[in-house]
C-alpha positions in Angstrom: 102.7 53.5 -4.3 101.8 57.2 -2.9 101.2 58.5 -6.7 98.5 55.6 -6.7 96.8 56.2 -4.2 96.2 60.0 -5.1 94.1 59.2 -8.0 91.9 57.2 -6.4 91.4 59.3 -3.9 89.9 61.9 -6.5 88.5 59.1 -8.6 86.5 58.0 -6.2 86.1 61.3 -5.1 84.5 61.9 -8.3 82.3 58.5 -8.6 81.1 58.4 -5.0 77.7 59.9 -5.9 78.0 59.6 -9.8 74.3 59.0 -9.8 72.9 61.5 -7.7 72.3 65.4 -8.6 74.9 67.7 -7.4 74.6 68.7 -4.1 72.1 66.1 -3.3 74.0 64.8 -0.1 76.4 67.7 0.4 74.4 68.4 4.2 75.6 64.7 4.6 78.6 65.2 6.8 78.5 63.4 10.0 80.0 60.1 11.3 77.5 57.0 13.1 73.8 57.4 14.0 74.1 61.6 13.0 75.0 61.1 9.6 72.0 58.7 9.5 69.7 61.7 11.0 70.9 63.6 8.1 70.2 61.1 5.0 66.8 61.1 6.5 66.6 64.3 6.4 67.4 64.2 2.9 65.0 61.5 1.6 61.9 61.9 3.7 59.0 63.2 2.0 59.2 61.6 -1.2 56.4 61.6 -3.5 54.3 58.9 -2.8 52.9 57.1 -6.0 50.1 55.1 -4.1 49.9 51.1 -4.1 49.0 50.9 -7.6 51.4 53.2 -8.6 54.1 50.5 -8.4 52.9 49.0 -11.5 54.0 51.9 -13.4 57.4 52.5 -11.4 58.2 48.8 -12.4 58.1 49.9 -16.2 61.3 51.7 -15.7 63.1 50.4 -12.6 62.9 46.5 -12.6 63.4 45.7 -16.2 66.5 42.9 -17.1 68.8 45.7 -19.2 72.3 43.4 -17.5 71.9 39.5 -17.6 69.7 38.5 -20.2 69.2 41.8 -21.6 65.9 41.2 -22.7 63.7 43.9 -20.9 61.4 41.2 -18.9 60.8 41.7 -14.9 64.2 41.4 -13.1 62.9 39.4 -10.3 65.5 38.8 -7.5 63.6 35.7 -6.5 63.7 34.1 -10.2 66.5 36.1 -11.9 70.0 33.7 -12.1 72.4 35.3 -12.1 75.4 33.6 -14.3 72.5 30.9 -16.4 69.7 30.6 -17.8 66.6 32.0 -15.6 63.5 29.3 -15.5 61.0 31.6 -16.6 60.4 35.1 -17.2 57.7 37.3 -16.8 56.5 40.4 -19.6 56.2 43.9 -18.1 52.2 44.4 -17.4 51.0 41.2 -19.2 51.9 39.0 -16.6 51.1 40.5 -13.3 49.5 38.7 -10.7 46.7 37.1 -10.8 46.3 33.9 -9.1 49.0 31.5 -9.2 49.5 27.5 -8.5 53.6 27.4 -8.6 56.2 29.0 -9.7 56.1 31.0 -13.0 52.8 32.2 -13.0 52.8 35.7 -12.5 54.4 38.0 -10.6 53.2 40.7 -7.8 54.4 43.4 -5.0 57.1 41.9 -2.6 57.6 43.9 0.6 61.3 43.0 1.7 60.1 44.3 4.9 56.8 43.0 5.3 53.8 45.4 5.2 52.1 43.5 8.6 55.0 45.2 10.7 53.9 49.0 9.6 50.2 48.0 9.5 50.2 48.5 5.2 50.1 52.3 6.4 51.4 55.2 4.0 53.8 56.1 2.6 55.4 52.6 3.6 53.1 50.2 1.8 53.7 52.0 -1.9 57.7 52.7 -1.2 59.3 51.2 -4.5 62.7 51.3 -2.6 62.2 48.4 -0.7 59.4 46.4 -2.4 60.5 44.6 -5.7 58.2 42.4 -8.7 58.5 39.0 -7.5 57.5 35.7 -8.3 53.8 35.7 -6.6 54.6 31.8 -5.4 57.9 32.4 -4.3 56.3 36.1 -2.6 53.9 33.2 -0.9 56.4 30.8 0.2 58.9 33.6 1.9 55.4 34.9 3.9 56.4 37.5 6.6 59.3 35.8 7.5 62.5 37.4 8.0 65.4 37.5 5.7 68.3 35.4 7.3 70.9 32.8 6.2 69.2 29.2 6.7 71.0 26.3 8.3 68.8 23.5 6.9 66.2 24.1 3.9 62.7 23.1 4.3 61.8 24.2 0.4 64.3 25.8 -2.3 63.2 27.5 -5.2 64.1 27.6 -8.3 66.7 29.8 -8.5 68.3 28.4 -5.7 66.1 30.9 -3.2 65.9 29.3 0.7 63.0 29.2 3.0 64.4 27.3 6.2 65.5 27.3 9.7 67.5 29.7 11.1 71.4 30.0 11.1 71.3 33.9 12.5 72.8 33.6 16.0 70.1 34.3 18.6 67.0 33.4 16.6 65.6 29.8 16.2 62.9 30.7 13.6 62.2 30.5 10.1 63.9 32.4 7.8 64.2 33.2 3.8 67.8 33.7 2.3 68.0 34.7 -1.3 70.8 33.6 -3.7 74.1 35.5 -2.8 73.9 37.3 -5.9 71.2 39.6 -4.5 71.8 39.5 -0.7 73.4 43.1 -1.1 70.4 44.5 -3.2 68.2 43.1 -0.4 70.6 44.6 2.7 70.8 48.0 1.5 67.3 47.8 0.9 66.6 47.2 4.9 69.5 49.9 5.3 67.3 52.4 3.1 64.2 51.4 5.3 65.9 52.2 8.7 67.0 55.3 7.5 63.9 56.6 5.9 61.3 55.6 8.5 63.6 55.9 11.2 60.7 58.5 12.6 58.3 55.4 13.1 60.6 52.6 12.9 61.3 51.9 16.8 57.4 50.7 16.8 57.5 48.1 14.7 57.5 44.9 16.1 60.0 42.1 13.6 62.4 39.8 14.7 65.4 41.9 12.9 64.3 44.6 14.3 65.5 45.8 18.2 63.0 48.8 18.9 65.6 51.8 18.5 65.4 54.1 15.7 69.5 54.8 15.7 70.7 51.2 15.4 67.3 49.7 14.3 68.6 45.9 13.7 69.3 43.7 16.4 72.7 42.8 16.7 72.8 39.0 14.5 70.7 40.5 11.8 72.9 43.8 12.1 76.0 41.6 11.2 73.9 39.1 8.7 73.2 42.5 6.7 76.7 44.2 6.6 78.2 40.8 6.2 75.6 40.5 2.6 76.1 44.4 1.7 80.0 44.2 1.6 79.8 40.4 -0.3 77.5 41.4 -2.9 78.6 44.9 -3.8 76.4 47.2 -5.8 75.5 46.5 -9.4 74.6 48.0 -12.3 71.2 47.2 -12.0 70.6 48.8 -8.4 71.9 51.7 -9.8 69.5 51.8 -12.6 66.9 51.1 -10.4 67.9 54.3 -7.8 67.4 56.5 -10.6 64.3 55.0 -11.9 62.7 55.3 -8.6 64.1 58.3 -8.2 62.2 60.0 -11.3 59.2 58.6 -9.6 59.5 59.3 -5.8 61.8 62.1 -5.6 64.0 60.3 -3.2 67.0 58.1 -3.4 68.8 55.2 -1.8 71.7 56.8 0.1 73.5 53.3 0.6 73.6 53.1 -3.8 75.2 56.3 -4.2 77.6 55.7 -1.5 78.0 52.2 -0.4 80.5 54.0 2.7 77.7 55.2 4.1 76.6 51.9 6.0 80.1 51.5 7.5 80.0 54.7 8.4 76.6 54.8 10.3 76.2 50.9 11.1 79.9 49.4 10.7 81.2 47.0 13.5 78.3 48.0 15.9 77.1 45.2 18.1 75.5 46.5 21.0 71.9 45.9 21.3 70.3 48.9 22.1 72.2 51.5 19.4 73.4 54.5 21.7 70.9 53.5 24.7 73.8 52.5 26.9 74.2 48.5 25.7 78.1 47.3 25.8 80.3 46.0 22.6 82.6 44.5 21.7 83.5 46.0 18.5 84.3 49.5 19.6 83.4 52.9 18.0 82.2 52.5 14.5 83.8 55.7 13.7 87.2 54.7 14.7 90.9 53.4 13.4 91.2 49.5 13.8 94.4 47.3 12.8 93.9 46.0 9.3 97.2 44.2 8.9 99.6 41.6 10.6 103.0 40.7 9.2 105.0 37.8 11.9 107.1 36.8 9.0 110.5 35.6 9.0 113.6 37.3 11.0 112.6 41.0 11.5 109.7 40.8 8.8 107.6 42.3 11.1 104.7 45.1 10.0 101.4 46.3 11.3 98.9 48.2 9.4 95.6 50.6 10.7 93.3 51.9 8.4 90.6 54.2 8.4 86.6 53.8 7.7 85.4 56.3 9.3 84.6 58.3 6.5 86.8 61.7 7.2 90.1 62.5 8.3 91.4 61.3 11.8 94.3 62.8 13.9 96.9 60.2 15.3 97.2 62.3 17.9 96.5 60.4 21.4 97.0 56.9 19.4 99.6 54.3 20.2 100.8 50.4 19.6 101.4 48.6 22.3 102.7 44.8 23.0 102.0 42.5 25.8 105.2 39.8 25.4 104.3 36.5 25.7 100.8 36.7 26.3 101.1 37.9 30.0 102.1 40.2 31.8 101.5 44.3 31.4 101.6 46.3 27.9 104.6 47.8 27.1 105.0 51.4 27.0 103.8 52.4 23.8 105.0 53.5 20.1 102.9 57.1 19.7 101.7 57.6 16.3 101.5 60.9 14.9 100.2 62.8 11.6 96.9 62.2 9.9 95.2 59.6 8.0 92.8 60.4 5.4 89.6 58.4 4.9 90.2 55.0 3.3 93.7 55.3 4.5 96.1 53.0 5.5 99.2 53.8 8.0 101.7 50.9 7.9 105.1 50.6 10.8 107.5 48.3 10.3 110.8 46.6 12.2 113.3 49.3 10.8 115.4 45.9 9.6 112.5 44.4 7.6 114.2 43.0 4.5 113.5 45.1 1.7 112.4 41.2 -0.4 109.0 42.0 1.8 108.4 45.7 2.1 110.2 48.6 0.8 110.6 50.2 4.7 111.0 53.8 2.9 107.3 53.8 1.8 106.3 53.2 5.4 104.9 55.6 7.9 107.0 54.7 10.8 110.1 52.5 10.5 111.4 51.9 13.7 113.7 49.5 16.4 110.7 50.0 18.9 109.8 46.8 20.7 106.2 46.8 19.6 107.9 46.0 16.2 110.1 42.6 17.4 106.2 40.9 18.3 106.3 36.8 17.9 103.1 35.1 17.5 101.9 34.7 21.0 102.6 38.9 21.4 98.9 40.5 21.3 99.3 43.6 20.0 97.0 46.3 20.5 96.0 49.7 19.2 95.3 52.1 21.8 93.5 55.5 22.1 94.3 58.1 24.9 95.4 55.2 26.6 92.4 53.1 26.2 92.4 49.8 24.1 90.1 49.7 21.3 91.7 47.1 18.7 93.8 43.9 19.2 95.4 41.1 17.5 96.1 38.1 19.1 94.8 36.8 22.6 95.4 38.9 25.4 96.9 36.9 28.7 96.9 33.9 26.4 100.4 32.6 27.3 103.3 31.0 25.5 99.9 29.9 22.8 100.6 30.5 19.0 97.8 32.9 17.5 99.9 33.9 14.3 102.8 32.7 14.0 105.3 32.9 10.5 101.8 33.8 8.8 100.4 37.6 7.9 97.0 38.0 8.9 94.7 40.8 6.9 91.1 41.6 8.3 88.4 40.7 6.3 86.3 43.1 4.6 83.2 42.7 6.4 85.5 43.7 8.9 85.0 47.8 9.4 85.9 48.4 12.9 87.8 47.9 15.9 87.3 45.3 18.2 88.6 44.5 21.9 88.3 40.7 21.8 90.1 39.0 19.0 88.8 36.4 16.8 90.6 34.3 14.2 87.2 34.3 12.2 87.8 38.0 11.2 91.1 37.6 10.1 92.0 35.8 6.3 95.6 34.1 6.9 98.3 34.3 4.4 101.8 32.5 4.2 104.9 33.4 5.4 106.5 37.0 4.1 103.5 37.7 2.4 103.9 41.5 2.1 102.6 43.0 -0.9 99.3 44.0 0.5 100.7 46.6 2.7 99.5 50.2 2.0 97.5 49.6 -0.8 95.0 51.8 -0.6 91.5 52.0 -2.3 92.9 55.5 -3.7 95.2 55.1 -6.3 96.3 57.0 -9.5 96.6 54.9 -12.5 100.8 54.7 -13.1 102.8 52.2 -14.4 106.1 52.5 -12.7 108.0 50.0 -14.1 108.1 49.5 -17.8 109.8 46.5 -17.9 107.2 44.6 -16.1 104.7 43.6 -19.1 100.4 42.3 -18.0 97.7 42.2 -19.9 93.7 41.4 -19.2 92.2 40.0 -22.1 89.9 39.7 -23.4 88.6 43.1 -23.4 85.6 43.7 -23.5 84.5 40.2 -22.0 81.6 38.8 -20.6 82.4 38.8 -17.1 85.2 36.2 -17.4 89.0 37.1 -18.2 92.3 36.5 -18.1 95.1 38.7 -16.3 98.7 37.4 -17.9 101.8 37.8 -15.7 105.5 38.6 -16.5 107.2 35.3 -15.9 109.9 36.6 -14.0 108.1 38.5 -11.9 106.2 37.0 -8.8 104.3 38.2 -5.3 101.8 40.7 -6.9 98.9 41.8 -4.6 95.4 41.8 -7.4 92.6 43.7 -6.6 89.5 44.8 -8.6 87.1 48.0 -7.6 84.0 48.9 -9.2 83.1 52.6 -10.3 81.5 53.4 -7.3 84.9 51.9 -4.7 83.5 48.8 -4.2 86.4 46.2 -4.2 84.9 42.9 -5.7 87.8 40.6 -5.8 91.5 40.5 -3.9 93.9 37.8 -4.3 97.5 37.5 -3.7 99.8 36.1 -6.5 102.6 34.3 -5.6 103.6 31.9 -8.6 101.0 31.9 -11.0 101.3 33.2 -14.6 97.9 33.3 -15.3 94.8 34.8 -13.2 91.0 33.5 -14.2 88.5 35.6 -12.8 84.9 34.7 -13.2 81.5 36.1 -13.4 81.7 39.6 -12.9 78.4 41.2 -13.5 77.9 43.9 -16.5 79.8 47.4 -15.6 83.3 49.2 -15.8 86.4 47.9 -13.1 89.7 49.2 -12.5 92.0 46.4 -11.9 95.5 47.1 -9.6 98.2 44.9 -10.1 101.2 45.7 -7.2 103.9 44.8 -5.5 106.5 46.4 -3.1 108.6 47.8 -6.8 105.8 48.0 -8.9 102.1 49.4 -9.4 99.9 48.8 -12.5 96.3 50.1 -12.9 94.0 47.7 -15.8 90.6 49.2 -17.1 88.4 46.3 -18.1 84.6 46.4 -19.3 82.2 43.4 -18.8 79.5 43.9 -21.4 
């Protein structure tokens, strides 16, 4: 799969910041809270427009050119997604205005209220984070923070929450949109930590923790990466970035390059940013283990992959194994070479059968015994000696954690960790290999010919089919936007048929793969 993974690497090299002028982030080169210092360097001191001035930024940056396509107010707290919306609202004519329920008129929604910066300037006119909206719903959601509810006290029409809280730590009230829009809304509050990250440590909110670095406190930290990598960026946000960019001279950084939060924010949960505070998620900038294989036999494979957002050395990394949950870590199996950004390094048992993974296209095959692990083995990545990533439960004893299953971290996922959790882990059956080494950077091929599937129809509305060869099984499916984003990932094992549903208007490149063969789809939902 190596020829793959070469064209997406330029691909996405290419499409990364497809929206933005040349050179507009080129002084963008750090990793963590730096690289954050420098975005704000680049979007401070935009034009501001004034309060009123929204009105006319609205004209071109909030209009409905993807669902309906009909050119009314996209309003996140209205706006269905996949159905009919329950009312619409015309560009100037219908701007609040009183209202007495839903579907009145609409007005200025702050995502992050203007009562935390005191409606002060340049905050209180920033069209990046404050959307048309429903003036009832804008009513209903108050100053209360955005959050995942537990139990609704009033639901709107589109299916918008105001309830109590289901963020760990905070027992208020909270407002959840639909999960259509949770990611517009996240990279919003991203975009807002960055820009005003001058002033921001002042503001008193309950997602907010009084630092300028990490901002968030740690629950609503992990609510927000958790929405920004399930509800990946659409066509619309995009539209709306330039739009506002016309307008304000600035842009959203976490648009053009959804990375970017991963890069600065990914996996952090201390509560102080870099003031000190422990975690227990390790360096946001580091390697973490994104793969577990504890098949059958000698079906055993690990894989680490690489967020960081630039190349990282394996020099000074190792695998280690504690046997049988007790007891001290073995010696070590040293890595070596680099892995590029959005990499994947996979070692397997040098006697892997080649049914599961083809041990020729891994980076270490090997006898080691970090590589003969049962499922009550932890096994941990290590750097200069130091543990910074495990599987499995250290000092847990003869206990199963994984056993005869493959375990593959979950995208929200970005970072190590030194405490491991089942909840971060998606569990697969036994000798389920195919996801190995597939790599977000991929160069379309077709290397085998006599292995025949289509997507149809094509164009589509957001709904199509992917037809297998029949005598071909254990494909690994994955779709990517444009911009990297992987929407959808599912492993076939004896379907002939694949439905997916509801993809939202744009371009996606589909890979179809398996441990023989690769196969790259271009599909367009219109």
């Amino acid at each position: 799969m190596k020829k793959i993974n070469v064209f997406f690497a330029i691909f996405f090299a290419i499409y990364s910041h497809a929206q933005a002028p040349n050179g507009y982030y080129s002084s963008a080169t750090g990793n963590g809270y730096s690289l954050k210092t420098q975005l704000y360097n680049i979007i401070k001191n935009h034009n501001d427009r004034g309060y009123s001035g929204l009105w006319t930024t609205y004209g071109t940056s909030d209009r409905d050119h993807q669902n309906e396509n009909d050119n009314t107010i996209f309003d996140l707290y209205s706006e269905v997604q996949n159905g009919k919306d329950p009312y619409n609202y015309s560009y100037s004519t219908n701007q609040c205005g009183s209202y007495s329920g839903e579907g009145s008129c609409y007005n200025r929604e702050h995502m992050i209220p203007q009562s935390v910066f005191n409606s002060s300037s340049p905050m209180v006119s920033d069209a990046h984070f404050i959307t048309p909206t429903d003036g009832y719903v804008n009513g209903i959601r108050s100053n209360y923070p955005h959050g995942d509810v537990a139990s609704a006290s009033k639901t709107t029409r589109n299916g918008s929450k105001l309830g109590t809280s289901a963020v760990s730590g905070y027992s208020g009230t909270v407002f959840e949109p639909v999960d259509a829009f949770k990611g517009d809304i996240a990279r919003m509050y991203f975009y807002f930590a960055t820009r005003y990250q001058n002033t921001v440590a002042n503001y008193s909110y309950p997602m907010f923790n009084n630092t300028s670095n990490q901002v968030f406190t740690t629950s609503f930290l992990n609510m927000l990466l958790a929405w920004h990598a399930q509800d990946p960026v659409s066509a619309r946000e995009i539209e709306r970035n330039n739009a506002i960019y016309a307008r304000q001279g600035n842009r959203n950084p976490f648009i053009d390059n959804p990375n970017y939060v991963n890069v600065i924010w990914g996996g952090t949960s201390s509560g102080g940013g870099n003031t000190g505070g422990g975690t227990t998620s390790g360096s946001k900038s580091d390697l973490f283990l994104s793969e577990y294989v504890e098949g059958s036999s000698n079906n055993k494979a690990l894989e680490i992959k690489n967020e960081t957002g630039s190349s990282v050395s394996l020099s000074g990394y190792s695998i280690k194994k504690q046997t049988n949950g007790s007891g001290s870590w073995s010696s070590g199996l040293t890595l070596s070479g680099t892995l590029a950004n959005n990499g994947k390094y996979v070692i397997v048992n040098n006697s892997i059968s080649s049914a599961c993974y083809n041990k020729t296209s891994a980076n270490i095959s090997t006898s080691a015994s970090e590589l003969t692990f049962n499922g009550n083995d932890p096994v941990g990545l290590f750097k200069n000696g130091t543990l910074i990533d495990i599987i499995g439960n250290l000092n847990g004893g003869s206990s199963n954690f994984a056993a005869d299953v493959t375990l593959r971290r979950k995208s929200s996922v970005t970072a190590p960790k030194t405490s491991y959790s089942s909840s971060d882990w998606d569990t697969y059956s036994t000798n389920t290999c195919g996801g190995l080494g597939n790599k977000i950077s991929q160069e379309v091929s077709n290397t085998s010919n006599d292995v025949e599937i289509k997507a149809y129809p094509n164009p589509n509305k957001g709904t199509f089919i992917i037809d297998f060869n029949k005598n071909e099984k254990g494909f690994l499916v994955e779709i990517y936007s444009t911009i990297g984003q992987k929407v959808y990932e599912k492993v076939v094992e004896k379907e002939n048929q694949l439905q997916i549903n509801n993809l939202t208007t744009g371009v996606y490149y589909v890979t179809i793969s398996n441990t023989s063969f690769n196969k790259m789809l271009r599909i367009i939902v219109e």
